[in-house]
mmCIF file of the N, C-alpha and C atoms, coordinates in Angstrom:
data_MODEL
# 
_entry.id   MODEL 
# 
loop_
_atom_site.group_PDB 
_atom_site.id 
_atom_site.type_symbol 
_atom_site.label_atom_id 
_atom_site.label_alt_id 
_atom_site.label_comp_id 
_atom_site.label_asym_id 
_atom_site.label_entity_id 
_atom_site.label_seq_id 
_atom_site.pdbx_PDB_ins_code 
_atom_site.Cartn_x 
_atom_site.Cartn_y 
_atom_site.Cartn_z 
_atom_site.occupancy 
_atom_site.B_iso_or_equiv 
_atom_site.pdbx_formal_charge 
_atom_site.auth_seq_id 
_atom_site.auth_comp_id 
_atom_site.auth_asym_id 
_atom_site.auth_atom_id 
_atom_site.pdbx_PDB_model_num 
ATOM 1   N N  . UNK A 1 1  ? 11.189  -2.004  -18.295 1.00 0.00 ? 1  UNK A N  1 
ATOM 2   C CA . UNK A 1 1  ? 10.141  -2.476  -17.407 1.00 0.00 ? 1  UNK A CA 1 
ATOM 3   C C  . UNK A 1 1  ? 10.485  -3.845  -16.835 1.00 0.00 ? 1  UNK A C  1 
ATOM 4   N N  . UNK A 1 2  ? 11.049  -4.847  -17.993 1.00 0.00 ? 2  UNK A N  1 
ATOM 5   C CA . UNK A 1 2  ? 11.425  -5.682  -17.044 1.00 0.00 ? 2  UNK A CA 1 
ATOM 6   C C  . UNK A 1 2  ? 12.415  -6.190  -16.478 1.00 0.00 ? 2  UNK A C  1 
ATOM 7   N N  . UNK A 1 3  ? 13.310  -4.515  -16.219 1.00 0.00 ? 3  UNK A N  1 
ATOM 8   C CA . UNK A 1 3  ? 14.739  -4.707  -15.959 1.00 0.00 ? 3  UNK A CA 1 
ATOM 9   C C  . UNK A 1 3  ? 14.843  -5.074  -14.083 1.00 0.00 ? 3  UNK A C  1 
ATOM 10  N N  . UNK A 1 4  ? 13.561  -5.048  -13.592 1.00 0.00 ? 4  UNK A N  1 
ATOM 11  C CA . UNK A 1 4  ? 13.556  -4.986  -11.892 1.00 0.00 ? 4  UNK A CA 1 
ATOM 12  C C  . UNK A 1 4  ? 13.860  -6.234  -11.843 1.00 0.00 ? 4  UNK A C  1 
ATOM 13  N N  . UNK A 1 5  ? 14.628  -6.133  -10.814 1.00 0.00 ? 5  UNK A N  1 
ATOM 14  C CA . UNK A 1 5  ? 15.395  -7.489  -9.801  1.00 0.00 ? 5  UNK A CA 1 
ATOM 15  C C  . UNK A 1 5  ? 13.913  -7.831  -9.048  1.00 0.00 ? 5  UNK A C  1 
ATOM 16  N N  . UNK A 1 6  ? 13.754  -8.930  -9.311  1.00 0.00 ? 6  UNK A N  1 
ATOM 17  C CA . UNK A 1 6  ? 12.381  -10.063 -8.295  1.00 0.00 ? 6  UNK A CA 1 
ATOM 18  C C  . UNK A 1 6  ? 12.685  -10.569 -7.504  1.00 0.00 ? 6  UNK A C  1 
ATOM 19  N N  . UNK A 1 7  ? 12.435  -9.559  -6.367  1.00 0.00 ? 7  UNK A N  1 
ATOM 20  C CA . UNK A 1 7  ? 12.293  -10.957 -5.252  1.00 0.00 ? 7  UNK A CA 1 
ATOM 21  C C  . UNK A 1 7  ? 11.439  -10.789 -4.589  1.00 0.00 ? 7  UNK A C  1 
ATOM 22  N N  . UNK A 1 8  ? 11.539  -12.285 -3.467  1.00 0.00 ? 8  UNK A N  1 
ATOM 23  C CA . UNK A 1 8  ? 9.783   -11.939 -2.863  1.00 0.00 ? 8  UNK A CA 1 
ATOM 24  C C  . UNK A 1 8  ? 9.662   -10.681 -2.053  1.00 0.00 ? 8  UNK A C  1 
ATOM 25  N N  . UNK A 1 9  ? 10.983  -10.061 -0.966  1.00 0.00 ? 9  UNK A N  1 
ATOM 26  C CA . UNK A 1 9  ? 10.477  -8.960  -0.203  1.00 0.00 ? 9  UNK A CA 1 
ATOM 27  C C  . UNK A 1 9  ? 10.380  -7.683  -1.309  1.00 0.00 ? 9  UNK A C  1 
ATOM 28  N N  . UNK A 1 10 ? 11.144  -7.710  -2.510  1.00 0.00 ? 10 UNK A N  1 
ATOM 29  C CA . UNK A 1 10 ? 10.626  -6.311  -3.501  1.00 0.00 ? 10 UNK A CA 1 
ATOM 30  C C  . UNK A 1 10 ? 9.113   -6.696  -4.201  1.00 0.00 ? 10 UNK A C  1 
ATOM 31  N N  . UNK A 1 11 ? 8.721   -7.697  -4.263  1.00 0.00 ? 11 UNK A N  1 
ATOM 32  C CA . UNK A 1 11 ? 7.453   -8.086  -5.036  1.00 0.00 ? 11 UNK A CA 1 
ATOM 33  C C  . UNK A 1 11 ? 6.484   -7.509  -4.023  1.00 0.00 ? 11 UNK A C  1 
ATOM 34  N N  . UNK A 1 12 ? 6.934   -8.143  -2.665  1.00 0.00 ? 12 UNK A N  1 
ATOM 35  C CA . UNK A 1 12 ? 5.878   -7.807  -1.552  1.00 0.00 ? 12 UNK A CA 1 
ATOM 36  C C  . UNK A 1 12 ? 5.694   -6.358  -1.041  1.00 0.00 ? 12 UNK A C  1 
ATOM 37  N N  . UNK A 1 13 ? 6.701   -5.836  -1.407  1.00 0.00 ? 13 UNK A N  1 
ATOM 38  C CA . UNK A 1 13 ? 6.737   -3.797  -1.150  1.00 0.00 ? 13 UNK A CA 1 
ATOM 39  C C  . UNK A 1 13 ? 6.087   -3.618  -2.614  1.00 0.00 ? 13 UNK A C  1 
ATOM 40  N N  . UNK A 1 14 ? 6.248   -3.804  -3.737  1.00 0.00 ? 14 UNK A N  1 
ATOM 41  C CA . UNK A 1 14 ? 5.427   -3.491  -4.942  1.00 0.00 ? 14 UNK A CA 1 
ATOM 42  C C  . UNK A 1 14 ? 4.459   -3.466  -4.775  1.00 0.00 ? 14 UNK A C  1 
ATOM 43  N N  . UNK A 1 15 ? 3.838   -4.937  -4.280  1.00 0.00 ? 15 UNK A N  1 
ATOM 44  C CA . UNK A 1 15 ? 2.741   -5.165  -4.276  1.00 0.00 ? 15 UNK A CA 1 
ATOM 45  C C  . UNK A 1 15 ? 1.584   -4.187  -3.403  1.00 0.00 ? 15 UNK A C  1 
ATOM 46  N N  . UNK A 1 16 ? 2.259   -3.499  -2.019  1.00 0.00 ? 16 UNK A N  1 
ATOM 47  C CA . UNK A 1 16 ? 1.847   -2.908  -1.197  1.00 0.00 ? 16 UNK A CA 1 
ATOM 48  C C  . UNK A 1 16 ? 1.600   -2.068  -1.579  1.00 0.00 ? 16 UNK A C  1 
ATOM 49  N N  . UNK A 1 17 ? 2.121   -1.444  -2.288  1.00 0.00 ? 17 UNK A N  1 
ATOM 50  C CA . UNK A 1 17 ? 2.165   0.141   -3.440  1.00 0.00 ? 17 UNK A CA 1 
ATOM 51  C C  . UNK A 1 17 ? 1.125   0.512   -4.085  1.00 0.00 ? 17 UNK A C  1 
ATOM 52  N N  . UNK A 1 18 ? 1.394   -0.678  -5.173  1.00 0.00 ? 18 UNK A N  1 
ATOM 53  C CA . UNK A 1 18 ? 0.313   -0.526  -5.570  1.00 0.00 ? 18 UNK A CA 1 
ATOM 54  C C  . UNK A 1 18 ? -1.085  -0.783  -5.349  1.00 0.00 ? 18 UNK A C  1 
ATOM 55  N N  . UNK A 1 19 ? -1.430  -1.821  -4.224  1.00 0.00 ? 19 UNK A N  1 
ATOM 56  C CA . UNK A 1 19 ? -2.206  -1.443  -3.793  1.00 0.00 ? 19 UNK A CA 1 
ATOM 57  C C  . UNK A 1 19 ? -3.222  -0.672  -2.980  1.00 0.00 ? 19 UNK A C  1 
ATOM 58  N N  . UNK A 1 20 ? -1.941  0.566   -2.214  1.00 0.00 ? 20 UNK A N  1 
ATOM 59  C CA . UNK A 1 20 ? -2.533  1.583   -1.404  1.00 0.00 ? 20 UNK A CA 1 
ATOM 60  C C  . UNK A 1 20 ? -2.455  2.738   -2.877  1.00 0.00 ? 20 UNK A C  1 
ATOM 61  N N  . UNK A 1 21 ? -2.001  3.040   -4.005  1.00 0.00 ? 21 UNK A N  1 
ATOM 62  C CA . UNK A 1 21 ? -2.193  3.257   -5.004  1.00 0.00 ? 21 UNK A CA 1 
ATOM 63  C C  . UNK A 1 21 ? -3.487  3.223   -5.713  1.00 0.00 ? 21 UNK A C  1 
ATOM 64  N N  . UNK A 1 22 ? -3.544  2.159   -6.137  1.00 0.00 ? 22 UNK A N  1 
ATOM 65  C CA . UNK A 1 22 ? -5.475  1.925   -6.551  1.00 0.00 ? 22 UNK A CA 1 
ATOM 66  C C  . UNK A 1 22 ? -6.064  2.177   -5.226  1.00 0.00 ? 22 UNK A C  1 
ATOM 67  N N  . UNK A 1 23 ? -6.198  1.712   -4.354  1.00 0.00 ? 23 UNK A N  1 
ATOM 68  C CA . UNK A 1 23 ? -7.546  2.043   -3.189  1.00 0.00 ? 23 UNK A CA 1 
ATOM 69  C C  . UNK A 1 23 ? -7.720  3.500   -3.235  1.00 0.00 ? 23 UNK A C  1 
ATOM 70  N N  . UNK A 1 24 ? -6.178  4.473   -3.382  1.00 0.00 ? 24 UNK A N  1 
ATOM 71  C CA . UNK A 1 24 ? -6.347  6.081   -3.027  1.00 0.00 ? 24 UNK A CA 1 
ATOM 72  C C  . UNK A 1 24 ? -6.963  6.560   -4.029  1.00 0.00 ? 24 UNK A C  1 
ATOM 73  N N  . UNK A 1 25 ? -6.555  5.769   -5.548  1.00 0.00 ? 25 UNK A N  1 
ATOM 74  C CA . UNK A 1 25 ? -6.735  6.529   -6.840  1.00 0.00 ? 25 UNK A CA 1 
ATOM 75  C C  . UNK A 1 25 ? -9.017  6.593   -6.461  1.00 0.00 ? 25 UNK A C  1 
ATOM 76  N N  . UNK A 1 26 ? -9.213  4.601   -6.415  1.00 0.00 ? 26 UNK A N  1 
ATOM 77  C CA . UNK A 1 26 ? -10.312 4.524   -6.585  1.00 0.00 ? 26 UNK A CA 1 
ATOM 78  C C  . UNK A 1 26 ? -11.408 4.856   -5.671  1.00 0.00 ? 26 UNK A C  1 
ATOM 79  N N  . UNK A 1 27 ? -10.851 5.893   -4.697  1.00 0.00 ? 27 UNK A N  1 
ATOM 80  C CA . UNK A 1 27 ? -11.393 6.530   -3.329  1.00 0.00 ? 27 UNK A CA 1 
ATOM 81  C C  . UNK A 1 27 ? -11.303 8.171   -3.972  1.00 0.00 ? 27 UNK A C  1 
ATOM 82  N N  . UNK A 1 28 ? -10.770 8.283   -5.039  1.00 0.00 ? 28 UNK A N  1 
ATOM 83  C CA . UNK A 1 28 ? -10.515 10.047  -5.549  1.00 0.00 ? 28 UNK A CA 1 
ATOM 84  C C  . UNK A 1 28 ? -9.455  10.915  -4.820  1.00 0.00 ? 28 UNK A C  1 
ATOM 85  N N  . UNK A 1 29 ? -8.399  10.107  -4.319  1.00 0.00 ? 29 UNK A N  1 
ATOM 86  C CA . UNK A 1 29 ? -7.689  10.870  -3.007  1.00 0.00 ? 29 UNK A CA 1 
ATOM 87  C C  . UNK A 1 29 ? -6.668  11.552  -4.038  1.00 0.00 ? 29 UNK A C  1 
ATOM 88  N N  . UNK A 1 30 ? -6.764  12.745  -4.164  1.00 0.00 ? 30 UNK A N  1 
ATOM 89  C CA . UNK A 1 30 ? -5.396  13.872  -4.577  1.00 0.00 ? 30 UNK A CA 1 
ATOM 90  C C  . UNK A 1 30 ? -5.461  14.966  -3.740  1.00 0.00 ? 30 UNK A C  1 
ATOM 91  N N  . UNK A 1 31 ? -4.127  15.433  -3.372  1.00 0.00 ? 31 UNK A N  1 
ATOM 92  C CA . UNK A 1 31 ? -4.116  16.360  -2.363  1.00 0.00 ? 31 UNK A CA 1 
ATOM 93  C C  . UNK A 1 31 ? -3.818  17.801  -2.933  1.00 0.00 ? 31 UNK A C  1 
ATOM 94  N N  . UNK A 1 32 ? -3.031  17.685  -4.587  1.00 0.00 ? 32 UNK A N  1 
ATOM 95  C CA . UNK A 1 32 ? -3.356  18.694  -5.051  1.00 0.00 ? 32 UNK A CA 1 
ATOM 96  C C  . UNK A 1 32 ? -1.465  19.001  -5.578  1.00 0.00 ? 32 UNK A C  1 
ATOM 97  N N  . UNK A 1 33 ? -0.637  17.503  -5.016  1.00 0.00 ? 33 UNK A N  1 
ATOM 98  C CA . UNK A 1 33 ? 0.601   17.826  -5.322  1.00 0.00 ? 33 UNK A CA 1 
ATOM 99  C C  . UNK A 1 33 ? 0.889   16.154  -5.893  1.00 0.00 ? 33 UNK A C  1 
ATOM 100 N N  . UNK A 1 34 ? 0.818   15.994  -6.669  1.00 0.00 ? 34 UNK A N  1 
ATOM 101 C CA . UNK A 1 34 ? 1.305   14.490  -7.137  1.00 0.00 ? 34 UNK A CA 1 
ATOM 102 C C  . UNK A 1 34 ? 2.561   13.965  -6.528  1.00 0.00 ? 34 UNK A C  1 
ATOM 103 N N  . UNK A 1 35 ? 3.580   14.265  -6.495  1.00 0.00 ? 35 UNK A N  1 
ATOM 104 C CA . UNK A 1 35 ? 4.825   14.084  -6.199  1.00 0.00 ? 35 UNK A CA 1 
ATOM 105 C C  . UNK A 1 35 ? 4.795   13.702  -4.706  1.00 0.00 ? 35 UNK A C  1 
ATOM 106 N N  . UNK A 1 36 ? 3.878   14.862  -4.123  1.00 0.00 ? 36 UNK A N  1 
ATOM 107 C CA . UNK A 1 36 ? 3.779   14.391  -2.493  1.00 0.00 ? 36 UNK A CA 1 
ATOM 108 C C  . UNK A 1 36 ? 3.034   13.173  -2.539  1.00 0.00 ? 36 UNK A C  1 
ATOM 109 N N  . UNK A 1 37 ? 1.980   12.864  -2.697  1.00 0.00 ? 37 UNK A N  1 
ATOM 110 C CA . UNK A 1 37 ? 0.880   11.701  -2.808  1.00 0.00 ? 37 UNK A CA 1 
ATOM 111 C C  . UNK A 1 37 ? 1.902   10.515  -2.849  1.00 0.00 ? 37 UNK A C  1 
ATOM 112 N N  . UNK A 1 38 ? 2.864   10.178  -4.482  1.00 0.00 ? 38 UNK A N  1 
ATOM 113 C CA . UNK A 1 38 ? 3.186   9.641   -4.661  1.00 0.00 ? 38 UNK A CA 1 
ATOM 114 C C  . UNK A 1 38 ? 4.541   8.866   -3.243  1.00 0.00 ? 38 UNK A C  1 
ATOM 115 N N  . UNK A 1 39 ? 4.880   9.848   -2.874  1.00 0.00 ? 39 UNK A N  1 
ATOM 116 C CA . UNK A 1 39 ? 6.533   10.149  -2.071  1.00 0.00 ? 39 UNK A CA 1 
ATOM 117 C C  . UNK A 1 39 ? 5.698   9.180   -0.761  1.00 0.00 ? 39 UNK A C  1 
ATOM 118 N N  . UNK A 1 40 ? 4.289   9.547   0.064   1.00 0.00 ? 40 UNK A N  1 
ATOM 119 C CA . UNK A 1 40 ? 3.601   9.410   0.615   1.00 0.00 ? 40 UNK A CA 1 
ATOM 120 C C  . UNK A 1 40 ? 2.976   7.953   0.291   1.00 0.00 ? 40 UNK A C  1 
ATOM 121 N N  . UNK A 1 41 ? 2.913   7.037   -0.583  1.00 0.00 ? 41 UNK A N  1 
ATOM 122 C CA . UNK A 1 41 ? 2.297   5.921   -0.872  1.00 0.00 ? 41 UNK A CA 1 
ATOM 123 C C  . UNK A 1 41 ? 3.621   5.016   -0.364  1.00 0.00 ? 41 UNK A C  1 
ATOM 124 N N  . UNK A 1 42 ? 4.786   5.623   -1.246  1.00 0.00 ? 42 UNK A N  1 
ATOM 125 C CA . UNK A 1 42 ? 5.765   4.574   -1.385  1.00 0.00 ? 42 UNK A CA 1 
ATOM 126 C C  . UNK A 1 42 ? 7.006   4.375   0.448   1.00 0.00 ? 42 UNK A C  1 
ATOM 127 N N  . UNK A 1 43 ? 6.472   5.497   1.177   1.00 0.00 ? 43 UNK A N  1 
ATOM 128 C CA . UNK A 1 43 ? 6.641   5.611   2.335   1.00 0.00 ? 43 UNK A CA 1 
ATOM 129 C C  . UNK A 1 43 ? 5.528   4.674   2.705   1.00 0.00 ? 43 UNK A C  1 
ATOM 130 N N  . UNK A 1 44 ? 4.366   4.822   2.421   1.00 0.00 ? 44 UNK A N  1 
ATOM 131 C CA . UNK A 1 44 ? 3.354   3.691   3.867   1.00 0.00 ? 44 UNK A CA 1 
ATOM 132 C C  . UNK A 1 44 ? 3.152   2.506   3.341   1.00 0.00 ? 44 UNK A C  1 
ATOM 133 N N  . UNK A 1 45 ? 4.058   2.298   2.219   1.00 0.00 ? 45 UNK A N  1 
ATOM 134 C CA . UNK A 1 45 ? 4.148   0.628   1.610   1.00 0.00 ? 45 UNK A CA 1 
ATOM 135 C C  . UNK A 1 45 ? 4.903   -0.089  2.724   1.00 0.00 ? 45 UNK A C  1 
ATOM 136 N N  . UNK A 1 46 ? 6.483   0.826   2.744   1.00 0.00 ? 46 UNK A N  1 
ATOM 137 C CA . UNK A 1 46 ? 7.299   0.154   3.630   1.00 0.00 ? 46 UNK A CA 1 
ATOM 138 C C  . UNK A 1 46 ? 7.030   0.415   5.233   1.00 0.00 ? 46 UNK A C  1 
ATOM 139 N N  . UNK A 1 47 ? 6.149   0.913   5.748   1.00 0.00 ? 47 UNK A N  1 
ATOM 140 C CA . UNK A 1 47 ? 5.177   1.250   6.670   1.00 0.00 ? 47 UNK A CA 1 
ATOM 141 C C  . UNK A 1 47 ? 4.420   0.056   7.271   1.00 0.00 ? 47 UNK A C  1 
ATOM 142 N N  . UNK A 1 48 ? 3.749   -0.623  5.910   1.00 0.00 ? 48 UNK A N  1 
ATOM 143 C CA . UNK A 1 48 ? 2.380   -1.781  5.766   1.00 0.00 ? 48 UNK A CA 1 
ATOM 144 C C  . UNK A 1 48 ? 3.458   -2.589  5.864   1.00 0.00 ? 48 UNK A C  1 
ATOM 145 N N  . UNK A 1 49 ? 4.646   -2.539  5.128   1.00 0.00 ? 49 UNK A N  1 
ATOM 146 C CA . UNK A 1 49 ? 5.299   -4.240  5.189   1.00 0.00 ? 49 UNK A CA 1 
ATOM 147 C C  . UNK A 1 49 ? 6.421   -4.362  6.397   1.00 0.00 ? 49 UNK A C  1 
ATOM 148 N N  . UNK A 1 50 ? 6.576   -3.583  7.186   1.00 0.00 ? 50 UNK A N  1 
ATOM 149 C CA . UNK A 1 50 ? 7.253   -3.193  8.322   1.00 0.00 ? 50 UNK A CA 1 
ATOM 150 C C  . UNK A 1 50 ? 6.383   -3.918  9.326   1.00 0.00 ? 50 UNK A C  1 
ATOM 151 N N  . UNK A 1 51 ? 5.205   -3.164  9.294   1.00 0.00 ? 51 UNK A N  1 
ATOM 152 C CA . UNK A 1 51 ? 4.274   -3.577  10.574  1.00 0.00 ? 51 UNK A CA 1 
ATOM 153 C C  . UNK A 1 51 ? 3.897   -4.492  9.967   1.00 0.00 ? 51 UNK A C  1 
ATOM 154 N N  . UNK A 1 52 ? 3.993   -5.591  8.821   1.00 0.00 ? 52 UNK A N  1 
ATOM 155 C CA . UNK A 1 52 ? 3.485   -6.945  8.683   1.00 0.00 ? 52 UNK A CA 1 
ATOM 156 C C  . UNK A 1 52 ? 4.400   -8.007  8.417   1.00 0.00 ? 52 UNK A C  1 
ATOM 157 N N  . UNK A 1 53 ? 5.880   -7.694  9.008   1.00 0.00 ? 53 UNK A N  1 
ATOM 158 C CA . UNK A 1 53 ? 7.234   -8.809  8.559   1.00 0.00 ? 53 UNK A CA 1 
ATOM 159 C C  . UNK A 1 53 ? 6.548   -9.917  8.961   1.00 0.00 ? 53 UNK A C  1 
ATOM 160 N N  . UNK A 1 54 ? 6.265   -9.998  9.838   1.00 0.00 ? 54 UNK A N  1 
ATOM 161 C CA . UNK A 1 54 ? 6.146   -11.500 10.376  1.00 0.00 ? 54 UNK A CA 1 
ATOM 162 C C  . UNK A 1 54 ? 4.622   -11.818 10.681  1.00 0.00 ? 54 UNK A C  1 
ATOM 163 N N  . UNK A 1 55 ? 3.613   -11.223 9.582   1.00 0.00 ? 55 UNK A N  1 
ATOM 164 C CA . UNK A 1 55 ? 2.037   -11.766 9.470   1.00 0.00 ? 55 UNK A CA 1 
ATOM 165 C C  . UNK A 1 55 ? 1.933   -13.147 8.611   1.00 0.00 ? 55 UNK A C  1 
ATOM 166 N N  . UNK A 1 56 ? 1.178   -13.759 9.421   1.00 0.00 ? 56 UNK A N  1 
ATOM 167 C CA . UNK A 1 56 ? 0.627   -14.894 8.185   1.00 0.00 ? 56 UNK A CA 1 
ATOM 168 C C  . UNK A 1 56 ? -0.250  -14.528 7.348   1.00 0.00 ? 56 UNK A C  1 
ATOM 169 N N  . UNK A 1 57 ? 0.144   -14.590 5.984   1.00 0.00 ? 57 UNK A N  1 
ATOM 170 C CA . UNK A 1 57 ? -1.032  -13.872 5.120   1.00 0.00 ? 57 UNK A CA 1 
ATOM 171 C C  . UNK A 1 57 ? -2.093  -15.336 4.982   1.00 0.00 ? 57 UNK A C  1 
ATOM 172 N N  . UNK A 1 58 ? -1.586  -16.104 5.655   1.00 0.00 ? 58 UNK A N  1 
ATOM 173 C CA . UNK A 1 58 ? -2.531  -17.450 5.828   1.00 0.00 ? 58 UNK A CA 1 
ATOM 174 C C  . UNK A 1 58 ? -3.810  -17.636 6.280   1.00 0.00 ? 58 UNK A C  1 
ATOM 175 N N  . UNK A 1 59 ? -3.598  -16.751 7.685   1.00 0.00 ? 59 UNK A N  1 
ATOM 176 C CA . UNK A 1 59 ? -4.176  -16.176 8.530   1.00 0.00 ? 59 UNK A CA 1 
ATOM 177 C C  . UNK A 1 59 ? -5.559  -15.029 8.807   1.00 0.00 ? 59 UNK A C  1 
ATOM 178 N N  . UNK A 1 60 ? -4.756  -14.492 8.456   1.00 0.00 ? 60 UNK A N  1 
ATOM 179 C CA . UNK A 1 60 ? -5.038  -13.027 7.822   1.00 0.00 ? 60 UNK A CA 1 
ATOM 180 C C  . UNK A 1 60 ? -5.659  -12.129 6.621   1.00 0.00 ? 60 UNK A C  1 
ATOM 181 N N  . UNK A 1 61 ? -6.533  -11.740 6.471   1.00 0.00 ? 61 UNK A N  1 
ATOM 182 C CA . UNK A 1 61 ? -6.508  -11.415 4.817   1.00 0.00 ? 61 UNK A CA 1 
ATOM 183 C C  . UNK A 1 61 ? -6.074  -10.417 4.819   1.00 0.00 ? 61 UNK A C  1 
ATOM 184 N N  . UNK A 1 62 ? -5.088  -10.237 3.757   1.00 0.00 ? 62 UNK A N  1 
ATOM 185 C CA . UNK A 1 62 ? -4.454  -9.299  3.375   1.00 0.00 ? 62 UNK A CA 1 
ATOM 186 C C  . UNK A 1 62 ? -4.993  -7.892  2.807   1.00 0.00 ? 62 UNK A C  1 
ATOM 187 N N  . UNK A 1 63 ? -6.439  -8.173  2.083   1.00 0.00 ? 63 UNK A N  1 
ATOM 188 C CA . UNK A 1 63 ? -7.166  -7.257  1.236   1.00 0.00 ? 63 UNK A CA 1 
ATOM 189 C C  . UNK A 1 63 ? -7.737  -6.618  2.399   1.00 0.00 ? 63 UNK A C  1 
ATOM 190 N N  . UNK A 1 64 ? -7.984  -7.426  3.471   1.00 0.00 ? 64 UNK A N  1 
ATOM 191 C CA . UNK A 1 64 ? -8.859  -6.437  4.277   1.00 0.00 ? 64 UNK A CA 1 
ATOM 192 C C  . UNK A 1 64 ? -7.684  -5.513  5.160   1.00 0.00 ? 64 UNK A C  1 
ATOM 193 N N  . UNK A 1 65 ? -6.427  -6.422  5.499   1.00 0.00 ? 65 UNK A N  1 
ATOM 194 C CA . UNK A 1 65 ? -5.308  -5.521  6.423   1.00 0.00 ? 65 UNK A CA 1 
ATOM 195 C C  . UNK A 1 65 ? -5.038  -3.980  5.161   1.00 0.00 ? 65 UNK A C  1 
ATOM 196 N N  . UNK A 1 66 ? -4.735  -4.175  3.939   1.00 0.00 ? 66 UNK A N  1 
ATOM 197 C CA . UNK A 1 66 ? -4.242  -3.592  3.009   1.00 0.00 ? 66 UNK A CA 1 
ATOM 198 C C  . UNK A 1 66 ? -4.948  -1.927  3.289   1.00 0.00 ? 66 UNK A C  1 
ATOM 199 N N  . UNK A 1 67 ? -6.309  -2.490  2.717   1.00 0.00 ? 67 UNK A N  1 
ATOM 200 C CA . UNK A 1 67 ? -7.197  -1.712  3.427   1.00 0.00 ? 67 UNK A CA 1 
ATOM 201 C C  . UNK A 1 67 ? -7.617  -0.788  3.960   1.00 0.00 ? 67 UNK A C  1 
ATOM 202 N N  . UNK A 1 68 ? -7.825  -1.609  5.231   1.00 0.00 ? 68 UNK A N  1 
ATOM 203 C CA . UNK A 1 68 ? -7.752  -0.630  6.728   1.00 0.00 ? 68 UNK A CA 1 
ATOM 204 C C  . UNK A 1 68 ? -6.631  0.141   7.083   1.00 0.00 ? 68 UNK A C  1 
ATOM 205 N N  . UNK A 1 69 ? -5.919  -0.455  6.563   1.00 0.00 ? 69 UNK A N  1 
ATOM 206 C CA . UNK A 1 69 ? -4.423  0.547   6.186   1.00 0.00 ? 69 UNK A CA 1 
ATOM 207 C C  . UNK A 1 69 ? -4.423  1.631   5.878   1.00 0.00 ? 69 UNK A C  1 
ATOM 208 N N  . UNK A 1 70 ? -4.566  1.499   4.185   1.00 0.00 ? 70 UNK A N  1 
ATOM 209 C CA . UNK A 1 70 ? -4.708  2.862   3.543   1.00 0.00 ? 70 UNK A CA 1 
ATOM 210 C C  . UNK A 1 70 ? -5.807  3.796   3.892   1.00 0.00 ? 70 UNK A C  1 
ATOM 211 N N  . UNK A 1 71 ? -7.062  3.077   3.614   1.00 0.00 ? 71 UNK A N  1 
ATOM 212 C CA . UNK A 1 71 ? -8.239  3.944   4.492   1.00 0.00 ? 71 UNK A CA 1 
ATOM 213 C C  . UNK A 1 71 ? -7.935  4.494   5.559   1.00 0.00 ? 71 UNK A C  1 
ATOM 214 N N  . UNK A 1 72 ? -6.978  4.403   6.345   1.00 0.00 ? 72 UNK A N  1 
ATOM 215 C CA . UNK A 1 72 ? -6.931  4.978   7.749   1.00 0.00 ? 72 UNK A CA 1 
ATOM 216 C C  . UNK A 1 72 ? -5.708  6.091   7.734   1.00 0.00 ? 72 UNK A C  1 
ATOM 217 N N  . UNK A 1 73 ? -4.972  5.602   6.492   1.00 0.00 ? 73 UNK A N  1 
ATOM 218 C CA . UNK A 1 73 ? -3.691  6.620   6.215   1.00 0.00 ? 73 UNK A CA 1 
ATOM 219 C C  . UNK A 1 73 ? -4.457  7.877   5.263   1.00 0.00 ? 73 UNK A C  1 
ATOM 220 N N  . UNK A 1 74 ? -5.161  7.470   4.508   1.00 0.00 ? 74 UNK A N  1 
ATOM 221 C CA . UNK A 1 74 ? -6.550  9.028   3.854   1.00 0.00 ? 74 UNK A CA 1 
ATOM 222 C C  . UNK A 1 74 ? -7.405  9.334   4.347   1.00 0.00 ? 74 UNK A C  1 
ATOM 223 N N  . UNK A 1 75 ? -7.632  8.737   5.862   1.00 0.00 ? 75 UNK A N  1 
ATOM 224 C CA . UNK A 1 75 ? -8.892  8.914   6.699   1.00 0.00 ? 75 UNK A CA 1 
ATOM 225 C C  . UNK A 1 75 ? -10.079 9.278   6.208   1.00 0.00 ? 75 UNK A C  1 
ATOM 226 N N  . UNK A 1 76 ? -9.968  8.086   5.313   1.00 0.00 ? 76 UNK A N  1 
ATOM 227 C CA . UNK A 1 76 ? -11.484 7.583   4.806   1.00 0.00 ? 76 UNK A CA 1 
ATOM 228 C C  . UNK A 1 76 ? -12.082 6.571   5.288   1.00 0.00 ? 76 UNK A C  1 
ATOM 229 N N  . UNK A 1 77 ? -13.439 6.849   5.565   1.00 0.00 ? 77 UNK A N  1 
ATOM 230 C CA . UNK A 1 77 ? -14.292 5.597   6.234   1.00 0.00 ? 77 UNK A CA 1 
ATOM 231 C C  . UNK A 1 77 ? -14.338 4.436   5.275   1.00 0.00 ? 77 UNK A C  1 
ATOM 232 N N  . UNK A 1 78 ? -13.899 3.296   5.814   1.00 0.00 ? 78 UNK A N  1 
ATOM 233 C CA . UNK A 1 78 ? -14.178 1.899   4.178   1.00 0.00 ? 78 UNK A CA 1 
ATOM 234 C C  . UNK A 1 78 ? -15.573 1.842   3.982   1.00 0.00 ? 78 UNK A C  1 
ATOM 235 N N  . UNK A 1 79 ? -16.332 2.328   4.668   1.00 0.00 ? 79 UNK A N  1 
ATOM 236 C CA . UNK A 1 79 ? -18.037 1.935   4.198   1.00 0.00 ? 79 UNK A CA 1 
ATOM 237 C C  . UNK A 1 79 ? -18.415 3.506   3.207   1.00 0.00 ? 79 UNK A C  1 
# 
């Protein structure tokens, strides 16, 4: 576990992961194939951090971009 190489752009794809990860888990999203779901998260991580190379998370909140993200990749309403 803590054999992963750290750096900030692998921390920042982790981080993306897992958080379109919990939002799907804590939204009930299974499609009925784990493997796909999973294959499918770790694709729209590098998706989220693609379309956000050059965001200020200063700026920006991240929880809400994160988000609207995933909600919109399970086309679930956030409310």
């Amino acid at each position: 576990m803590y054999d992963l190489i750290y750096t900030v752009e692998g921390n920042k794809l982790l981080e993306a992961l897992a958080d379109i990860a919990y939002l799907a888990g804590q939204k009930g999203f299974f499609s009925g194939d784990s493997r796909e779901d999973i294959a499918a998260f770790i694709s729209w991580a590098k998706e989220f951090e693609t379309m956000h190379d050059e965001t200020n998370w200063d700026e920006v909140d991240y929880h809400d971009a994160i988000e609207a993200f995933t909600f919109n990749k399970l086309r679930i309403d956030a409310h």
